[in-house]
C-alpha positions as CSV (number, residue, x, y, z in Angstrom):
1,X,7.2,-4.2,-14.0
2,X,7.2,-7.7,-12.6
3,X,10.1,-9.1,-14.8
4,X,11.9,-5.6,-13.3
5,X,11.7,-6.4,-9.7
6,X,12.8,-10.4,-10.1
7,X,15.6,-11.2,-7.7
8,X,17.3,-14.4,-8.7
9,X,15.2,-16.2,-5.4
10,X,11.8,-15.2,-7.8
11,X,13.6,-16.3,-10.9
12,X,14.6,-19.6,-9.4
13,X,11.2,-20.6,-8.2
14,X,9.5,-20.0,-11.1
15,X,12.3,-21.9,-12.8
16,X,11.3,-25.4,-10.6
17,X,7.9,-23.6,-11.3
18,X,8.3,-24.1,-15.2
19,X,10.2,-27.7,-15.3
20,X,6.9,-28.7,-12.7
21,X,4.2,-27.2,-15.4
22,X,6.0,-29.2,-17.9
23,X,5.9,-32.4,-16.5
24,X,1.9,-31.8,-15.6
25,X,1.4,-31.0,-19.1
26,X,3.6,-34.2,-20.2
27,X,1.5,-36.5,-17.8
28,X,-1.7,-35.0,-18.5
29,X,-1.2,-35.8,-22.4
30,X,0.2,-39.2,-21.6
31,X,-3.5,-40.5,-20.1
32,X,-5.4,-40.6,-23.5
33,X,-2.4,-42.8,-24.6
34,X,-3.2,-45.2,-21.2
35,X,-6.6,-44.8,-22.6
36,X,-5.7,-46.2,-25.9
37,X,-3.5,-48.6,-24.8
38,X,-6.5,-50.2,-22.5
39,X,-9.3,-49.9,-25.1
40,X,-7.3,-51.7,-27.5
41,X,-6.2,-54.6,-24.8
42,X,-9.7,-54.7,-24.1
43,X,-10.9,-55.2,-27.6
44,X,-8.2,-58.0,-28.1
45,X,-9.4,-59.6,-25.5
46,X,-6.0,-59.7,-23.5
47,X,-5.4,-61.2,-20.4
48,X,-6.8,-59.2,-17.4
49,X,-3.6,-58.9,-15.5
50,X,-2.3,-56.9,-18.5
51,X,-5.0,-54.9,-18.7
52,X,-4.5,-54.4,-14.8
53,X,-1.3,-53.3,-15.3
54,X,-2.1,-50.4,-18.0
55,X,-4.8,-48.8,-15.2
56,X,-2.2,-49.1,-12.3
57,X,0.4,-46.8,-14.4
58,X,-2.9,-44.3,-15.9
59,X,-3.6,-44.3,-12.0
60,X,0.2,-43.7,-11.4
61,X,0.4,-41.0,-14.2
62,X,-2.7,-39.1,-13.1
63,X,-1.4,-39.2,-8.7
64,X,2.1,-37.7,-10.2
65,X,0.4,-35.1,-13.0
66,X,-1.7,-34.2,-9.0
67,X,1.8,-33.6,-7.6
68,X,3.4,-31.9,-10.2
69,X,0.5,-29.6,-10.0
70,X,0.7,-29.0,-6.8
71,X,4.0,-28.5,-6.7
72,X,4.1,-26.3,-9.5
73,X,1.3,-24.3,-7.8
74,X,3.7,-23.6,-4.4
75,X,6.3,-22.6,-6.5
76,X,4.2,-20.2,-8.5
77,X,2.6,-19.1,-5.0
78,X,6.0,-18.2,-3.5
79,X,7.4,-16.9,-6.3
80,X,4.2,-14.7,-6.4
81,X,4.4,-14.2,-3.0
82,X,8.1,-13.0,-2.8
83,X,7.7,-10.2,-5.5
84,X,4.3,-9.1,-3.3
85,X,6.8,-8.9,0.2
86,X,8.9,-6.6,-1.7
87,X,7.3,-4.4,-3.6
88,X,5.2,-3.8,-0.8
89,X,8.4,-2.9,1.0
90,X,9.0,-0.6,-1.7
91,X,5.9,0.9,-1.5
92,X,6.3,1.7,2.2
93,X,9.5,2.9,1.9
94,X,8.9,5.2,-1.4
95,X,5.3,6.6,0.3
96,X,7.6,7.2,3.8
97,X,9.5,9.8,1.9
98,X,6.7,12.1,0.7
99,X,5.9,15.1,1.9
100,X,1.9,16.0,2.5
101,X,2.1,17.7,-0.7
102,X,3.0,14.2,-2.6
103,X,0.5,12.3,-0.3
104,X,-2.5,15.1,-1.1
105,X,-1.1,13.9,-5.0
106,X,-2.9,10.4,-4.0
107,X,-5.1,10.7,-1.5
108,X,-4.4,8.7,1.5
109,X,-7.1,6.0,1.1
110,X,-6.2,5.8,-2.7
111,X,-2.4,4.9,-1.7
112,X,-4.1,2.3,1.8
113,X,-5.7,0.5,-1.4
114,X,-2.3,0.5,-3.6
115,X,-0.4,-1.1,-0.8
116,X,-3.1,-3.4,-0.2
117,X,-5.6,-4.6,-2.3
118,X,-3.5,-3.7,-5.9
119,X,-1.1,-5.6,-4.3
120,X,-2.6,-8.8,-3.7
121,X,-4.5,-8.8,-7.1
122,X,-0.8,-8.2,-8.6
123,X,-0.2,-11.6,-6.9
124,X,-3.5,-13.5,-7.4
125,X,-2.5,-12.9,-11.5
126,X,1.0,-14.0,-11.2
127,X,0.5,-17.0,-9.3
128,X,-2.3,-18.2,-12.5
129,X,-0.5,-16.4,-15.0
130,X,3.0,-18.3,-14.2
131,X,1.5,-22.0,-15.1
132,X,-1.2,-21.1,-17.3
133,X,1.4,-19.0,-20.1
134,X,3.5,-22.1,-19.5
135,X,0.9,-24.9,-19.1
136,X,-1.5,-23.7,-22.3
137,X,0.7,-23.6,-24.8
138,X,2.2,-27.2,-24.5
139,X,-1.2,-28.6,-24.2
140,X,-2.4,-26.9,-27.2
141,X,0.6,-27.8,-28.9
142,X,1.5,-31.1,-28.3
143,X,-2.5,-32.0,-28.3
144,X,-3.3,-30.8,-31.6
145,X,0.3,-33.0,-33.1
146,X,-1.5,-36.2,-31.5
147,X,-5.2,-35.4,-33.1
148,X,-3.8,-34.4,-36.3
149,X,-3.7,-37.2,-38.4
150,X,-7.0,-38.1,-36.9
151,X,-10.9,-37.7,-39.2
152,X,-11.5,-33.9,-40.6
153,X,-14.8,-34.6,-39.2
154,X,-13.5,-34.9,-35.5
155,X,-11.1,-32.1,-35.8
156,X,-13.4,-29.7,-37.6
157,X,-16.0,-30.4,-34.5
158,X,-13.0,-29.5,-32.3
159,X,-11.6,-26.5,-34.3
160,X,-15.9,-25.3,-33.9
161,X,-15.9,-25.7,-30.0
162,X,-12.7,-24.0,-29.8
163,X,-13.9,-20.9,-31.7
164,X,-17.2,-20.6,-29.5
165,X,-15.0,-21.2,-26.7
166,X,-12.9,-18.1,-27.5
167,X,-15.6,-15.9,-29.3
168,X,-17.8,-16.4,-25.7
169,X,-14.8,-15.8,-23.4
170,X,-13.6,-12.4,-25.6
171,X,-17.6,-11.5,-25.6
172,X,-17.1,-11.8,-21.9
173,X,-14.1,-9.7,-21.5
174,X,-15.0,-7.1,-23.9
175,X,-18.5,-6.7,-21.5
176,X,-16.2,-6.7,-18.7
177,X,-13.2,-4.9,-19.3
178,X,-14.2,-1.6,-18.3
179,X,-16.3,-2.6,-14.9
180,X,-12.6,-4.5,-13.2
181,X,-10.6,-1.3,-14.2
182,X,-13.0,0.5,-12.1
183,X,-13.0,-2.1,-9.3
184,X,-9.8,0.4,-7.7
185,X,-11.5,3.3,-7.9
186,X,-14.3,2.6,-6.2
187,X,-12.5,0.6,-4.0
188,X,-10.3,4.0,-3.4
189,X,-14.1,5.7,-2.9
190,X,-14.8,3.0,-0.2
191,X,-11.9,3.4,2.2
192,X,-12.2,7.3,1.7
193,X,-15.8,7.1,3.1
194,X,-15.0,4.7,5.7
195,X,-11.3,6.8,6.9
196,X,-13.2,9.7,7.1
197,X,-16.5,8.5,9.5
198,X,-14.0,6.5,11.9
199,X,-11.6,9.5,12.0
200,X,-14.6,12.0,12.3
201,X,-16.8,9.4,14.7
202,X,-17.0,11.7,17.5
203,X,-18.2,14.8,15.2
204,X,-20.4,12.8,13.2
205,X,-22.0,11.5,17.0
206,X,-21.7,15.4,18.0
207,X,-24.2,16.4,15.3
208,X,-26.1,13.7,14.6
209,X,-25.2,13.2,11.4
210,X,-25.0,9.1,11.3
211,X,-27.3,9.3,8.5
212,X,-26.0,11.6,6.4
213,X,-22.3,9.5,6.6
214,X,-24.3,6.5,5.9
215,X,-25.6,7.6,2.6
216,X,-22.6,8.4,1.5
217,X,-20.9,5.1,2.2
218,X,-24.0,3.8,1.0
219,X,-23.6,5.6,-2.5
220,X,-20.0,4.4,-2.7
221,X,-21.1,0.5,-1.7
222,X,-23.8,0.6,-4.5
223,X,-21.6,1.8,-7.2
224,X,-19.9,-1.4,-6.3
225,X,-22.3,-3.6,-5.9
226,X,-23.7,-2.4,-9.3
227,X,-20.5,-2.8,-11.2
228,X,-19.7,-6.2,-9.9
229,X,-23.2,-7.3,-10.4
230,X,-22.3,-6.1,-13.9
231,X,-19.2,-7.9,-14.1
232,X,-20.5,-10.9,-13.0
233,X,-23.9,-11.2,-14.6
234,X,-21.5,-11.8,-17.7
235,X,-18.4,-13.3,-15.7
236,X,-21.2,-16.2,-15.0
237,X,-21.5,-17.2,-18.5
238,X,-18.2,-18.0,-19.0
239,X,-18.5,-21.5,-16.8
240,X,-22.0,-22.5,-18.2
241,X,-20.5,-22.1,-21.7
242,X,-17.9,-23.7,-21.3
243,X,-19.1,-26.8,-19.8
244,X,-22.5,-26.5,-22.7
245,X,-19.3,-26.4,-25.4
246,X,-17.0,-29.4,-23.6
247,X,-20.8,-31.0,-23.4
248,X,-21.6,-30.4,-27.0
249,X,-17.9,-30.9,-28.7
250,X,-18.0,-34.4,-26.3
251,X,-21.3,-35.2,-27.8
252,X,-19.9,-34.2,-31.7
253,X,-17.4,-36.5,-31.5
254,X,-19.1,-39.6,-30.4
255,X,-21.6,-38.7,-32.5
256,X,-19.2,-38.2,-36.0
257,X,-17.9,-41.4,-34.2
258,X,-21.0,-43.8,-34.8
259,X,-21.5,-42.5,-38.1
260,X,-18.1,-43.5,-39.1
261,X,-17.9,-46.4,-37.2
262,X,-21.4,-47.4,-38.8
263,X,-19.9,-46.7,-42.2
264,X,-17.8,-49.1,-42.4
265,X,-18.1,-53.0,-42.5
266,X,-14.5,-54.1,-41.8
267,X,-14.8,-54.9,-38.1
268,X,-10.8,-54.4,-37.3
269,X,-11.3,-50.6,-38.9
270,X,-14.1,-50.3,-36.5
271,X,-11.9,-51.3,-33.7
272,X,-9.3,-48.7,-34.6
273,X,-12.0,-46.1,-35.1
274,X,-13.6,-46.6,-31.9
275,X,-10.0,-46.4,-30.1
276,X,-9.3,-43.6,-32.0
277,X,-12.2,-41.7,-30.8
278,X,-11.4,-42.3,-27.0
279,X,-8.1,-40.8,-27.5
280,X,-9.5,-38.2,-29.9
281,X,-12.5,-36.9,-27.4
282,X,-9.7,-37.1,-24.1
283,X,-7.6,-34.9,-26.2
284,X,-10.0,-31.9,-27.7
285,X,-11.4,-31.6,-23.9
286,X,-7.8,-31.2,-23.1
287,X,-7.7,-28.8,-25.6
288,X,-10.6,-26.9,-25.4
289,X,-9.8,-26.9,-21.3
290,X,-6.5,-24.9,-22.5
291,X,-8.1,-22.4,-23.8
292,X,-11.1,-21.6,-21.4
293,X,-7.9,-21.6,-18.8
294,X,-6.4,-19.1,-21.0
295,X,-9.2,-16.9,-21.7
296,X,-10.1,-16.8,-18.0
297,X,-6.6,-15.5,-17.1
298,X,-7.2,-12.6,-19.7
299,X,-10.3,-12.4,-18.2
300,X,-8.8,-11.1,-14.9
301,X,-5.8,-9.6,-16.1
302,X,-8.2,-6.6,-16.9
303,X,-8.6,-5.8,-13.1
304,X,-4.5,-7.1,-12.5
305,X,-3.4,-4.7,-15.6
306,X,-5.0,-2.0,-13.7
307,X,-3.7,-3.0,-10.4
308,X,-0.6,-3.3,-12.1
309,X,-0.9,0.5,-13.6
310,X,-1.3,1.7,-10.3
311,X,1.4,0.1,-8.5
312,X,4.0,1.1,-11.0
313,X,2.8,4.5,-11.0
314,X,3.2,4.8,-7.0
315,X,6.8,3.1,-7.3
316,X,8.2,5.2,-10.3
317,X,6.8,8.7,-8.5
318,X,9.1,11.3,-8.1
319,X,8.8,13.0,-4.3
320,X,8.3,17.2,-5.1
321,X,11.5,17.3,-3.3
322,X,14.1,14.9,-3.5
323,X,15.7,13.7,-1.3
324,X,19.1,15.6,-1.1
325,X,22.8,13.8,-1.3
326,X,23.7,15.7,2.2
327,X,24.3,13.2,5.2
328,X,26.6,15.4,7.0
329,X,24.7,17.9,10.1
330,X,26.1,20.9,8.8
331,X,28.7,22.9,11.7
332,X,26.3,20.9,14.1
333,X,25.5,24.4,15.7
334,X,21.8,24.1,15.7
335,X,21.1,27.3,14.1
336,X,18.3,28.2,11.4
337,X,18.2,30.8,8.7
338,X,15.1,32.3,6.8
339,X,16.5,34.3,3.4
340,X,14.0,36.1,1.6
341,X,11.0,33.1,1.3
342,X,7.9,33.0,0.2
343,X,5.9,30.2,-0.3
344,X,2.3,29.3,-1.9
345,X,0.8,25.7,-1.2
346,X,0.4,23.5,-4.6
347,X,-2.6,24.1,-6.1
348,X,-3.0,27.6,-4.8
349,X,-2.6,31.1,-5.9
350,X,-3.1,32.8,-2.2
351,X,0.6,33.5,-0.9
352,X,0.6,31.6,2.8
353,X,4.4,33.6,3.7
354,X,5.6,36.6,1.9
355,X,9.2,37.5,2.4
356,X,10.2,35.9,5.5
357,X,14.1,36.3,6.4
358,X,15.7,36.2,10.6
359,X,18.3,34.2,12.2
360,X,18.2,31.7,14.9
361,X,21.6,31.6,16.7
362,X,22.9,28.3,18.7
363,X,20.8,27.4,21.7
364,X,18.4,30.4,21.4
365,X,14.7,30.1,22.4
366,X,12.4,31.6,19.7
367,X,8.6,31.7,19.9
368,X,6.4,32.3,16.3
369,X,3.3,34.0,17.2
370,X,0.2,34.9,15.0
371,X,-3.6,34.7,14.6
372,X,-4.9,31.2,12.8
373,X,-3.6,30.9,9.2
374,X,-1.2,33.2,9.6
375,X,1.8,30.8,8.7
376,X,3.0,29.7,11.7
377,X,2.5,26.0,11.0
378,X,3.8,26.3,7.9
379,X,7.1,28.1,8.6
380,X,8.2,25.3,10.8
381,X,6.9,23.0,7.8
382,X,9.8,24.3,6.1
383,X,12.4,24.0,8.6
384,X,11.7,20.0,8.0
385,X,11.3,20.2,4.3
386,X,8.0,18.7,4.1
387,X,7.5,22.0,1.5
388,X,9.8,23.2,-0.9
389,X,9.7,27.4,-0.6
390,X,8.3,28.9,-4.1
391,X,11.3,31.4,-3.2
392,X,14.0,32.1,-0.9
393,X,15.9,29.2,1.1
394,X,15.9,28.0,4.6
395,X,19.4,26.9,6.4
396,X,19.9,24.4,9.5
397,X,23.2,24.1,10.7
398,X,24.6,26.3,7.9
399,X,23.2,24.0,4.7
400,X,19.9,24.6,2.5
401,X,17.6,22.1,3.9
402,X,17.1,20.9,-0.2
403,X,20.4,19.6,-0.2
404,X,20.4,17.4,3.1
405,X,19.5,13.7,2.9
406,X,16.1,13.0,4.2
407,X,17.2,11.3,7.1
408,X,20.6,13.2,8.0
409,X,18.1,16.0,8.4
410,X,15.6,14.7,10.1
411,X,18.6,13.8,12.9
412,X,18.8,17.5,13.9
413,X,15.4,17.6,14.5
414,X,13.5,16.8,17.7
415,X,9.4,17.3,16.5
416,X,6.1,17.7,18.8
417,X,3.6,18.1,16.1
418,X,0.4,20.4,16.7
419,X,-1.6,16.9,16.4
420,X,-0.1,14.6,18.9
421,X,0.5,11.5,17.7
422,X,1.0,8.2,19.7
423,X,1.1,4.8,18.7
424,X,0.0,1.5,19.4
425,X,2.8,-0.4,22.1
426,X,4.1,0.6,25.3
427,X,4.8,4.1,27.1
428,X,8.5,3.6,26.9
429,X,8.3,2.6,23.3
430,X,6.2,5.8,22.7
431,X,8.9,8.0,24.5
432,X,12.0,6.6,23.7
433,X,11.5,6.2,19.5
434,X,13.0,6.2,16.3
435,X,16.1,4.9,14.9
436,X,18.6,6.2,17.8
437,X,16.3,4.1,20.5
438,X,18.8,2.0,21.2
439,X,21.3,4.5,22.4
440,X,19.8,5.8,24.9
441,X,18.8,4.0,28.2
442,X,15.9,4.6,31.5
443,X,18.0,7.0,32.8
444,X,17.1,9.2,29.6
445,X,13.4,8.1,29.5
446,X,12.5,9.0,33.3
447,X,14.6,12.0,32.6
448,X,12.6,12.9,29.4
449,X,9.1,12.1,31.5
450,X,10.4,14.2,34.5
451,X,11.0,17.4,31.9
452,X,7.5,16.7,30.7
453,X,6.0,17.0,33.6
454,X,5.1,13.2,32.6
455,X,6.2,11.4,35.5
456,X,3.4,11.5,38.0
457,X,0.6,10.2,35.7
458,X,2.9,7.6,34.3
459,X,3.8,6.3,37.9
460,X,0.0,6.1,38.5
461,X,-0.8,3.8,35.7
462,X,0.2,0.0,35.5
463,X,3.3,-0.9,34.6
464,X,4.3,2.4,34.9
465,X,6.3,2.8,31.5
466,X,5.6,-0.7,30.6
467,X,1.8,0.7,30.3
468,X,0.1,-1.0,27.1
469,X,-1.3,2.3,24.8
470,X,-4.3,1.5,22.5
471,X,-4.4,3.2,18.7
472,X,-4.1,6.5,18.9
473,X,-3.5,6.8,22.9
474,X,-7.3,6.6,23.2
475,X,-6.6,5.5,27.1
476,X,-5.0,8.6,28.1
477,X,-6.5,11.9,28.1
478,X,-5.7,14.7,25.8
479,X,-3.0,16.2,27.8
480,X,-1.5,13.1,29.1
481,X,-0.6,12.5,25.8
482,X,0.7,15.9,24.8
483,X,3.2,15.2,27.5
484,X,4.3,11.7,25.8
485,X,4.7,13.4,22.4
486,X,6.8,16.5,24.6
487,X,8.8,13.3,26.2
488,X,9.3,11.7,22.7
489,X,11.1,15.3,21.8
490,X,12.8,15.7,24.9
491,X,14.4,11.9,24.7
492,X,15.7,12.7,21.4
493,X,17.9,15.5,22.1
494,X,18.4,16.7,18.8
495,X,20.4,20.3,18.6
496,X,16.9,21.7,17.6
497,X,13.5,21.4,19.3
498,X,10.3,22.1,17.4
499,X,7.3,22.3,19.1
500,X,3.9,23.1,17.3
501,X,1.6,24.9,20.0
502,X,2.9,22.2,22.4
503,X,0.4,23.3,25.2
504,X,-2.8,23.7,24.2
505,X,-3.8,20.8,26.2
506,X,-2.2,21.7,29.2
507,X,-3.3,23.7,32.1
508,X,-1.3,26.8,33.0
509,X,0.3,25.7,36.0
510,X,1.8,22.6,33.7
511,X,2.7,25.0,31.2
512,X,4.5,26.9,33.6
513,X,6.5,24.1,35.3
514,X,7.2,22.5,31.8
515,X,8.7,25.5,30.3
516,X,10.9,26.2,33.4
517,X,12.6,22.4,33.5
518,X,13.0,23.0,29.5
519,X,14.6,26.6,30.1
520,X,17.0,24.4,32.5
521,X,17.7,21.9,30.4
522,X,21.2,21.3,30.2
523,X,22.2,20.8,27.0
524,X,20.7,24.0,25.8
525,X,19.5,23.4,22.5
526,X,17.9,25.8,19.7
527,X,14.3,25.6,20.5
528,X,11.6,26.5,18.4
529,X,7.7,27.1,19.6
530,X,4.7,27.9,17.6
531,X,2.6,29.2,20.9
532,X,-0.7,31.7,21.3
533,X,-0.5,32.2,24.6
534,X,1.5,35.1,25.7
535,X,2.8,33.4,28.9
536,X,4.1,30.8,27.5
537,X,6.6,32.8,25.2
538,X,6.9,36.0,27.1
539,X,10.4,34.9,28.3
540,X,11.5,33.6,25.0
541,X,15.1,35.1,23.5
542,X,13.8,36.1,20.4
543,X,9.5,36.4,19.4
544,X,8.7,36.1,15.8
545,X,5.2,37.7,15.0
546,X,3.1,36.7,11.9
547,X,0.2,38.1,10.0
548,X,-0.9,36.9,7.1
549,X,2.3,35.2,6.0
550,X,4.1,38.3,6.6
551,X,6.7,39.6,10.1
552,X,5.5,42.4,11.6
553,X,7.7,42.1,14.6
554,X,10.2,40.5,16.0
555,X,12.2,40.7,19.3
556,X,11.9,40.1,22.9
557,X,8.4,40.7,24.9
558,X,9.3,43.8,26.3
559,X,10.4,45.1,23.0
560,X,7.1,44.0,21.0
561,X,5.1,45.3,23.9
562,X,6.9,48.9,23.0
563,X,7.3,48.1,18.8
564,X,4.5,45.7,17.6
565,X,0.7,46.9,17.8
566,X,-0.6,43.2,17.1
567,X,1.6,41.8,19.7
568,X,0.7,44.5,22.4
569,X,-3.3,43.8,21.9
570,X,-3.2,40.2,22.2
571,X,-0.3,40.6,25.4
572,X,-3.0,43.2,26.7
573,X,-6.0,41.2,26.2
574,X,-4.7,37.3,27.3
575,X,-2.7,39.5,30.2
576,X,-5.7,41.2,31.6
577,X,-8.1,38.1,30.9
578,X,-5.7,35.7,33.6
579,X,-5.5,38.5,35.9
């Protein structure tokens, strides 16, 4: 997956990457040589100046094996860093395209902790793994060529540290293997628990039921706690053993050093045996460093493979419904077609619309009426593809909405969802949004606010459009902000409007005024609301009523009144309740 996503920007950092590893690794192995070269000058008694001159180049050798490091670490950084930036784009824009049904596939905090945390532990890897995979092998490599022709005794004490060294750090990663890959998941658990008591805050405060959300969350943390405790009660050993086997193998050598040296009475052998057991001991640490470097990298690859895992699987998933090859609008005439659909939500047996067909023509005004969970909701849903029908087709403009492009669709659309949404930034930003924002002007704003019956709280506040909203709008009351998300629609001016129960949080005379200045809009588009009060869709052209998932009436309100039983109660009921 990483090699896959390489641009030649990431392939040409880690290319300066490589050459810098190499030279660390040639400058490393060139100070036991310094250290040869001033143990023997020493022993033959040379003039100091010489000797002077060997430390100032290992000195030299050691500052520029620092900057090669360092430099070979930014480039392994930014290379790392690079690939992060755009698969994280990538994420966005693939997990932009889904539809609830794919996002319910995930979970939202499951796919807040792909984006995020899988993503920097996919970099944290690369950025070791880049000089370590380069770096290892060369020490290795080139070390074990300059101890070969060295005493068995010294090399067998080495080849001994080296296979503690690798039996301890496999131990290590076979006890640990299984706690990192669930370090997501409960990391996935985590954000769940936390989403859900900030989302729910007010609720949980309602019924006093801090507690209760704290032991949940506090469940969650513990598995956590317990599993890294886990991982690092035998992560821990790793460093103590490693510096007991460089402590031991350092203490072999010298030690297989004096016996040799004490072997033998030929003083200029003694000479060359001390020398070579300077050189010898600089190079096994070397060596035995290599591997403890490489055996920690496995040791977190565990957690990155499964980081890894995760973020492939997000980037390689295939929406339920494509995105169409459509990016015309159809004959641009606004209108909307039902033909014969059903549809069942995934997962489900229970049939949420049964055999739903009518016609919306150009510039009609239609109100869906029904008791809760009869459909309403989810018939509009389908109108903006974020559900495929299990039968049937829908038509905007003339065109199945499967076949459109995600976005050419989404053009003909101007949405008020049943939830308002508003987000962080300025009034005017909230109001006049999305990727035509730059076509349209103040004029169109205060014109959009005006419709909305918007404008007088807005000239009331600060700033007046320039007025700074928090997350979520949290600064302006509930209706206030119904009348932004209205604006936001309004300021679009798509051919179709769809507005989910757009005035539940407004009062009647609001209601009233809004969906008079709508009515005289000028541009007349086909407008769509999902309503249950009667007064607000009792001058409608054309009243669709649901019940459970099926039409049992459909017309104007005087028609219903005479036709449709269910209509007729509630008209009765909400009619005789404002009188």
């Amino acid at each position: 997956m990483i090699l896959r996503y390489f641009t030649w920007k990431e392939w040409m950092l880690t290319a300066f990457c490589v050459v810098f590893v190499i030279v660390q690794a040639y400058l490393d192995l060139r100070i036991p040589e310094y250290m040869s070269v001033i143990t023997d000058a020493i022993v033959d008694n040379q003039d100091p100046s010489v000797i002077t001159g060997y430390g100032v180049q290992m000195i030299a050798c050691s500052l520029l094996s620092i900057a090669a490091s360092l430099l070979g670490t930014m480039m392994a950084v930014k290379a790392a860093t690079s690939l992060c930036f755009m698969i994280r784009e990538r994420l966005f824009d693939k997990v932009s395209q889904f539809t609830p049904g794919d996002v319910d596939s995930f979970s939202v905090d499951s796919l807040i902790t792909r984006s995020t945390n899988d993503v920097t532990q996919v970099q944290q890897f690369l950025t070791r793994a880049m000089q370590t995979i380069i770096l290892v092998p060369i020490i290795t490599g080139w070390g074990l060529i300059k101890i070969s022709g060295s005493e068995w005794e010294w090399t067998a004490a080495t080849v001994i540290g080296v296979v503690i060294t690798v039996l301890s750090i496999t131990l290590v990663i076979w006890k640990t293997r299984s706690g990192y890959r669930r370090i997501p998941i409960l990391t996935d658990r985590i954000n769940h628990y936390s989403l859900e008591h900030l989302t729910g805050l007010r609720v949980v405060r309602a019924y006093n039921a801090e507690r209760f959300q704290e032991r949940k969350f506090e469940e969650a943390s513990d598995d956590m706690m317990y599993n890294s405790m886990n991982i690092w009660k035998y992560s821990s050993l790793t460093p103590t053993l490693s510096m007991g086997t460089s402590n031991f193998l350092m203490l072999a050598i010298y030690w297989v050093g004096i016996l040799l040296i004490a072997g033998t009475d030929d003083p200029d052998h003694q000479l060359v045996l001390f020398s070579d057991m300077i050189v010898f001991s600089a190079y096994a640490i070397q060596i035995l460093g290599a591997f403890m470097r490489l055996g920690l990298m496995i040791q977190f690859s565990t957690r990155a493979f499964a980081s890894i895992g995760r973020v492939e699987e997000l980037l390689r998933y295939e929406p339920v419904i494509p995105d169409g090859s459509y990016n015309g609008t159809g004959d641009g005439s606004g209108s909307i077609e039902f033909d014969n659909v059903s549809f069942t939500y995934p997962g489900t047996d229970v049939e949420v619309l049964h055999d739903i067909s009518f016609r919306i023509d150009p510039g009609e005004t239609v109100a869906i009426m029904g008791a809760t969970g009869s459909g309403k909701s989810t018939l509009v849903n389908l109108i903006m593809r974020l559900y495929k029908c299990t039968e049937g087709k829908v038509t905007v403009n003339g065109v199945d909405v499967t076949e459109y492009e995600r976005r050419s669709l989404n053009s003909q659309i101007s949405f008020v969802p049943q939830t308002n949404t508003i987000f962080t930034g300025t009034i005017e930003f909230n109001i006049n949004y999305g990727s035509t924002a730059p076509e349209r002007d103040m004029d169109d704003i205060h014109m959009a606010e005006s419709i909305a019956q918007a404008s007088e709280f807005i000239d009331g506040l600060e700033g007046n459009e320039s007025f700074q909203l928090n997350e979520e709008g949290r600064n302006l009351s509930g209706g206030q902000r119904q009348r932004i998300s209205i604006a936001r629609a309004i300021c679009k001016d798509a051919p179709i409007w769809i507005l989910d129960d757009p005035f539940s949080a407004l009062d009647f005379i609001t209601d009233s005024r809004l969906r008079s200045a709508i009515k005289e809009y000028r541009d007349a588009p086909t407008k769509i609301f999902v309503a249950q009060r009667v007064g607000t869709v009792m001058d409608s052209d054309k009243i669709i009523v649901l019940d459970e998932g099926r039409i049992v009436g459909i017309g104007r309100h005087e028609e219903l009144m005479k036709s449709c039983k269910l209509y007729r109660e509630v008209a009765e009921s909400q009619l005789t309740e404002a009188a």
